[in-house]
C-alpha atoms as one frame of an Amber mdcrd trajectory, in Angstrom:
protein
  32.583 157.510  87.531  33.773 160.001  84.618  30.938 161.873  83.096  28.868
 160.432  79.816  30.909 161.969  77.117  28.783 163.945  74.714  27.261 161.892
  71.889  28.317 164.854  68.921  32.126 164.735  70.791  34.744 162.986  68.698
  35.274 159.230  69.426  32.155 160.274  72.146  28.961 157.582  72.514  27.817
 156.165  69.145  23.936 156.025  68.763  22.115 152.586  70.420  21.613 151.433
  66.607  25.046 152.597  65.461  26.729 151.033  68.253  24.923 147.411  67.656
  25.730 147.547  63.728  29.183 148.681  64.869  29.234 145.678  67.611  27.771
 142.819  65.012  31.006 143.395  62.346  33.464 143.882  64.677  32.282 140.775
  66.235  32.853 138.721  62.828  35.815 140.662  61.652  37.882 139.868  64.568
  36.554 136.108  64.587  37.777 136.778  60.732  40.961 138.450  62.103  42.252
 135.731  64.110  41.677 132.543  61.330  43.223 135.130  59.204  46.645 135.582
  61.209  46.695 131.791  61.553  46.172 131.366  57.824  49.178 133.572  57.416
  51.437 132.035  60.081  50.374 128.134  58.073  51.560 130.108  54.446  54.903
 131.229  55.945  55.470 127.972  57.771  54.675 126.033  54.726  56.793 128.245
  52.514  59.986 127.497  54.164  59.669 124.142  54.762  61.157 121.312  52.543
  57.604 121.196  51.514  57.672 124.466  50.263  57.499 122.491  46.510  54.115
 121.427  47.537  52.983 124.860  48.421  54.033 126.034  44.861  52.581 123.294
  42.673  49.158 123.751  44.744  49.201 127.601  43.981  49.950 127.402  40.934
  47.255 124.537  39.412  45.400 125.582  36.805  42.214 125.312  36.405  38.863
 126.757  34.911  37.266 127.162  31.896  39.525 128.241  29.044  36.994 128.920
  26.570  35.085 131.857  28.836  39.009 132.951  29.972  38.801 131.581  32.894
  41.500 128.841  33.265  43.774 130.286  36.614  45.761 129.469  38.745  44.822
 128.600  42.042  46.251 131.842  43.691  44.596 133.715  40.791  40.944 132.174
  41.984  41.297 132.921  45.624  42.648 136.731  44.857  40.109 137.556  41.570
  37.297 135.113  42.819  37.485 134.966  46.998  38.359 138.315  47.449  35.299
 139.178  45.354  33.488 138.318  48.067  35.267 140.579  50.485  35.036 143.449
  48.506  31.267 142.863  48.242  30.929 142.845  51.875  33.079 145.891  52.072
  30.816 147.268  49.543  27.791 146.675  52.146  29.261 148.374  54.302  30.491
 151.186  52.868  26.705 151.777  51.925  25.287 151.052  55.292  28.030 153.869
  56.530  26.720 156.728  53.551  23.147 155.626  54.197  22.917 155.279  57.722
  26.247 155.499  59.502  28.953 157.706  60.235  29.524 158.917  56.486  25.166
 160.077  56.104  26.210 163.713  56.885  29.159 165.658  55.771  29.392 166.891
  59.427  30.055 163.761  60.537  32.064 162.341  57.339  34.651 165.014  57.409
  36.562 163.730  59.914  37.030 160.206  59.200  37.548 160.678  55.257  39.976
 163.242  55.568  41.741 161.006  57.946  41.573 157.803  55.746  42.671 159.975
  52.668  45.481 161.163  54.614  46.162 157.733  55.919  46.179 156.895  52.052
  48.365 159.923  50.613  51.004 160.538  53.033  52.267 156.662  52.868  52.141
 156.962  48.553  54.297 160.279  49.095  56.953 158.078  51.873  56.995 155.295
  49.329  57.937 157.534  46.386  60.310 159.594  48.313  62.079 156.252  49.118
  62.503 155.511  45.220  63.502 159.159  44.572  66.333 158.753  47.194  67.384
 154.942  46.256  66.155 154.225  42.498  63.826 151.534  41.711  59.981 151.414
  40.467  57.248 153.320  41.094  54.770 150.643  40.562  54.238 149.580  43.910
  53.408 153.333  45.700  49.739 151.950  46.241  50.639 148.899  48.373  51.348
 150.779  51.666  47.996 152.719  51.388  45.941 149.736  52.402  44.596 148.537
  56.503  43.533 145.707  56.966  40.559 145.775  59.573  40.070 142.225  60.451
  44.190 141.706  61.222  44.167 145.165  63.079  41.470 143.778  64.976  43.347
 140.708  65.831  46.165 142.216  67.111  43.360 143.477  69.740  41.774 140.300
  70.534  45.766 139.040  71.445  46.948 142.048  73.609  43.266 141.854  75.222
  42.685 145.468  75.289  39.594 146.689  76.185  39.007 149.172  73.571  35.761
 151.353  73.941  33.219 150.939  70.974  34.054 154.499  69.495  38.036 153.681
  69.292  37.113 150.357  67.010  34.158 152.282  65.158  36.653 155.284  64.262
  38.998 152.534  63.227  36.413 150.523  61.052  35.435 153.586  59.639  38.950
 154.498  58.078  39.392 150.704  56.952  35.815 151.257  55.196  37.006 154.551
  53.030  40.366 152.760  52.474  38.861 149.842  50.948  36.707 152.615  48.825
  40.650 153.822  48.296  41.524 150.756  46.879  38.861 149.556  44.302  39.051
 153.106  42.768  43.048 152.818  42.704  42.353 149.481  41.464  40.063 149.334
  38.911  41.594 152.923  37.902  45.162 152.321  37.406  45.701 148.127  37.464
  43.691 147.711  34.191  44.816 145.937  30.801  44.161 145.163  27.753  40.497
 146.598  28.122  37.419 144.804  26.366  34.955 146.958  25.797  32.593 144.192
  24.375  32.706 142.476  28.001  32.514 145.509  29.723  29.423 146.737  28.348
  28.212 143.210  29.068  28.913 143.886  32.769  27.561 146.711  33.148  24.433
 146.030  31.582  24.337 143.441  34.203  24.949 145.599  36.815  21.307 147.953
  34.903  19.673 144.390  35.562  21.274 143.931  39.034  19.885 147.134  40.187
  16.215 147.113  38.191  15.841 143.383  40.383  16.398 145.696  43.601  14.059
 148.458  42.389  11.219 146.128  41.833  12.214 144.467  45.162  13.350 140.844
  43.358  13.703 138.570  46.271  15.643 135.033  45.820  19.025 134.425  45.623
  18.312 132.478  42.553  18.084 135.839  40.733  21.292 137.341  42.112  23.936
 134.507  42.094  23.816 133.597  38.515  23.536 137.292  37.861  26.614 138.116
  39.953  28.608 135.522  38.151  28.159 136.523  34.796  28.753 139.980  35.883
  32.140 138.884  37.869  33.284 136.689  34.368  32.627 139.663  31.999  34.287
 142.607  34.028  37.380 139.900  34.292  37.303 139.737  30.616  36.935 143.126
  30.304  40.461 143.597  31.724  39.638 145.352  35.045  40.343 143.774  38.208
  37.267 141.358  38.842  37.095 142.806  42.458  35.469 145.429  41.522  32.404
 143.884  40.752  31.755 142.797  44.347  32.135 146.638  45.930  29.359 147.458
  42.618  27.271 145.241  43.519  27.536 145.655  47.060  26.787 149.278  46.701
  23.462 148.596  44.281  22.091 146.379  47.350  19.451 148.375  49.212  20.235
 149.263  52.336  16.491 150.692  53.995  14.105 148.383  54.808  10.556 148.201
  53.462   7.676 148.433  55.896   7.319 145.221  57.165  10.475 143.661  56.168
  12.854 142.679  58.889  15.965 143.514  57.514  16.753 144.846  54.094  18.531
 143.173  51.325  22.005 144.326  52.259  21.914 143.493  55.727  20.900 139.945
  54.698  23.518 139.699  52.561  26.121 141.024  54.683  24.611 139.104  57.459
  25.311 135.520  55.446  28.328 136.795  53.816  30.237 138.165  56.097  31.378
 134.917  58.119  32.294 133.303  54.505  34.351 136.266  53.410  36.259 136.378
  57.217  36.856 133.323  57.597  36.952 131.151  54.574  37.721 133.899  51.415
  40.017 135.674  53.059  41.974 133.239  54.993  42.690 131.289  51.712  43.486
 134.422  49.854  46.282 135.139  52.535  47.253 130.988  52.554  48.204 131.346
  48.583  49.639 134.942  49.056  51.554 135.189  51.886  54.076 132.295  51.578
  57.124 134.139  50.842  60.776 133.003  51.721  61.935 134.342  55.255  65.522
 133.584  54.339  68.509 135.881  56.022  69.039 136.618  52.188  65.572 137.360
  51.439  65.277 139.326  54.316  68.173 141.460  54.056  66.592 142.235  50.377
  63.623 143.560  51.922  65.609 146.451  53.935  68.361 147.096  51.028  65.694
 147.305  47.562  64.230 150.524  47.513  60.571 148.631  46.579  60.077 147.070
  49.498  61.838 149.657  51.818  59.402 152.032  50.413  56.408 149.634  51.366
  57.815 149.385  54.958  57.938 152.979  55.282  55.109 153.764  53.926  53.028
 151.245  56.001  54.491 152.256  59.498  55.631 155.768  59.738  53.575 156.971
  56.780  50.155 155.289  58.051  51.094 156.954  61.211  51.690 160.421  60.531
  49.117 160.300  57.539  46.399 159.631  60.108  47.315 161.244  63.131  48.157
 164.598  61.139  44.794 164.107  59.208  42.559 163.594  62.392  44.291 166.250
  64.522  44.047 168.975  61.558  40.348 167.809  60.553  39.089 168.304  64.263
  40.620 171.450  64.855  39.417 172.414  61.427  35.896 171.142  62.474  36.312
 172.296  65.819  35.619 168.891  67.249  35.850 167.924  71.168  37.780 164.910
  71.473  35.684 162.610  74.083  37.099 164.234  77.186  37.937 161.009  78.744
  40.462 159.869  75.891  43.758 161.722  74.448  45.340 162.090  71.571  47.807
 159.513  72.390  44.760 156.832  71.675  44.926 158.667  68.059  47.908 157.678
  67.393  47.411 154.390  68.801  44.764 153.920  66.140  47.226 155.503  63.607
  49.895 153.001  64.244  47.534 149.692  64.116  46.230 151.526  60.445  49.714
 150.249  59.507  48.759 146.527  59.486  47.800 146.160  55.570  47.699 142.866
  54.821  44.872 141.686  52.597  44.246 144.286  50.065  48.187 145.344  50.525
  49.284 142.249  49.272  46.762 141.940  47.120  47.731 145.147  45.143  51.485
 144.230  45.368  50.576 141.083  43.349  49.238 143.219  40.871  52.068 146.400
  40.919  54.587 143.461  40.261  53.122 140.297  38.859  54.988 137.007  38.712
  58.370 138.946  39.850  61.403 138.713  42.770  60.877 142.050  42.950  57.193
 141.143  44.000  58.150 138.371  46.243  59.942 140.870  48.259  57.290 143.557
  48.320  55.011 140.587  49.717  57.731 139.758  52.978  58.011 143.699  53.156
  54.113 144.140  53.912  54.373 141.298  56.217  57.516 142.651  58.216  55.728
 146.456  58.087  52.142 144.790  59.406  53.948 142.811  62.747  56.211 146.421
  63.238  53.286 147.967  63.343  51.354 145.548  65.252  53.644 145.239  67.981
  54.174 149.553  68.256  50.302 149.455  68.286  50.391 146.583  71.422  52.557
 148.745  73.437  50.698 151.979  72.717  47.488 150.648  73.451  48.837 148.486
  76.761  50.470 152.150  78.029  46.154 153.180  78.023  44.744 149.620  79.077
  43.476 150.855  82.661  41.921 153.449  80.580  40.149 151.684  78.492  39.077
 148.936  80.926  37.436 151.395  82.794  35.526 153.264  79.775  34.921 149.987
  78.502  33.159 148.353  81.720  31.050 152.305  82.122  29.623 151.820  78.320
  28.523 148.003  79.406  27.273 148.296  82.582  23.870 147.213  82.606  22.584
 147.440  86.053  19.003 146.906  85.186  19.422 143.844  82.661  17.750 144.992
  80.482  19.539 144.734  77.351  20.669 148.155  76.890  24.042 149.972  78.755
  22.856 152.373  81.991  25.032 155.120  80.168  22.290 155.165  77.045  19.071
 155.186  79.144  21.037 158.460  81.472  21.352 160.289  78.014  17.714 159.292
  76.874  19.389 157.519  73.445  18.390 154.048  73.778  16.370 154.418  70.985
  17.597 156.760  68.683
């Protein structure tokens, strides 16, 4: 049996408590992951079919309330209003990781953010490069900055790897600072037509959002309606409505109170999380990624410089972005990679980064709005997440035995008593 790598070693033993928050998501986002891929695989099926006519006319009903603003289309509700949802889960969770994760200490933060940011910049710098060298617009060089978590995590329920629990954590973590990525590129540089009126509306209902926390407000009652007018006004304030579910998210309290048995962002998370996996998302993806698969289409994809760039940008810039960011921030760190992995697993991690669906083609819908240029940008995200998915698969296959046998040390629980042999040798069962 290979010796208990050290807890303060990178991609080493998480904490007990870490390693159960850690378990819980990945749990629901891979549940998430898979109803997610099928959701896609229904939208592409259903796209070029001859009742591809249907799919349209259902995506595109209007509906709402046109006096608040509010009369969309039905693709419009499941990417401004669903996906608010997501975001406010990722919101949870990018608090629980500043609070009490991986991200409480900038020790411990370094690493991962520097990756992520890398893992951001480097596929923005491939995508404008490819416009430099082939023409075109420069409106889409955010789409390839996004991963997308629950798909990546897919992809590892299919190939049945047995990744160890600091592999996935390392790779939650970056999809946690990406989404952070996103809402600031979002609500920073996708904005229009800004009302200031509404705005100050929604922010003073974020002030009353956060004095109900402070004052420890329990009941939904309180925050639903709350939420709601807050999600209407910053859409009418001309910033992407998104945004209000990572604000909110982040107001939530993440400590508990003596004698409460979870606090109110656990809770949250806790009965959000299985809506936004595997109902918000899903339908999000259903009205987003039906895009023609066409030998015509397709050869567009590879020949326009927009969608080229997105391809690039997804696979070998994710890639490099990541594995040059980790590799440089541990040796800059001085950080002992977890004797019993390699850097090969890195870039393993690096290349199933690549897989951006959600929030990619989420932020392509907004970088070109309504257009064929769009359309194509959408199939190019698609084509870059199954490249990537499928280099990831063989990557991670090469290491299986590997991982099967880290994976079945960090489990083994010999004494049944609910927590892994390996924690109880290192005296951290309970820390």
């Amino acid at each position: 049996m290979a010796a208990t790598p050290p807890r303060n070693s990178f991609l080493g033993l998480l904490p007990w408590p870490e390693r159960q928050a850690v378990a819980r998501a990945l749990r629901t986002e891979t549940v998430g992951g898979l109803v997610l891929l099928a959701a896609a695989v229904v939208a592409l099926v259903w796209a070029n079919t001859p009742l591809s006519s249907a799919y349209t006319t259902i995506r595109d009903f209007h509906f709402g309330i046109p006096a608040l603003g509010l009369d969309l289309s039905v693709g419009h509700w499941t990417s401004d209003g669903l996906l608010t949802v997501f975001f406010l889960v990722a919101g949870i969770e990018l608090k629980r990781e500043l609070v009490v994760g991986s991200l409480r200490t900038p020790a411990t933060a370094a690493l991962p953010v520097i990756a992520a940011v890398c893992g951001m910049a480097v596929p923005a710098a491939f995508y404008a490069a490819t416009i430099a060298a082939g023409g075109g617009s420069m409106d889409g060089w955010a789409v390839p900055m996004a991963t997308d978590i629950a798909f990546a995590l897919a992809v590892l329920a299919v190939i049945s790897t047995h990744l160890p629990t600091a592999l996935r954590a390392f790779l939650l973590t970056l999809a946690v600072v990406d989404d952070l990525g996103a809402i600031l590129i979002i609500a920073v540089f996708f904005t229009s037509n800004l009302n200031f009126w509404a705005l100050a509306g929604a922010l003073a209902g974020l002030g009353v959002f956060y004095l109900l926390q402070r004052r420890r407000v329990r009941g939904w009652w309180w925050y639903a309606p709350l939420g709601v007018v807050i999600w209407a006004l910053l859409y009418n304030g001309g910033i992407h409505a998104t945004v209000a579910g990572v604000a909110m998210g982040l107001i939530l309290r993440t400590v508990r109170d003596e004698g409460e048995s979870q606090s109110p962002a656990q809770r949250t998370g806790h009965l959000l999380h299985p809506l936004s996996a595997g109902l918000c998302v899903p339908l999000f993806a259903l009205f987003a990624a039906g895009v023609s698969v066409s030998g015509d289409a397709l050869g567009k994809v590879f020949t326009t410089p927009e969608p080229l760039g997105v391809i690039v940008g997804l696979v070998a810039g994710k890639i490099l972005g990541i594995f040059a960011g980790t590799y440089l921030a541990a040796r800059f760190t001085r950080a002992r990679l977890n004797p019993d992995l390699a850097w090969a697993d890195v870039l393993a991690l690096a290349t199933l980064a690549g897989i951006g669906f959600t929030v990619a083609l989420l932020i392509g819908e907004l970088a070109f709005p309504g257009t064929a240029v769009g359309e194509h940008v959408k199939a190019a995200v698609l084509i870059a997440s199954l490249i990537a998915a499928l280099l990831a698969a063989l990557l991670l296959r090469r290491r299986n035995a590997v991982y099967r046998r880290l994976y079945e040390e960090e489990n083994l629980d010999e004494d049944a008593d609910g927590i892994p042999d390996v924690y109880q040798r290192t005296g951290s069962g309970s820390t």
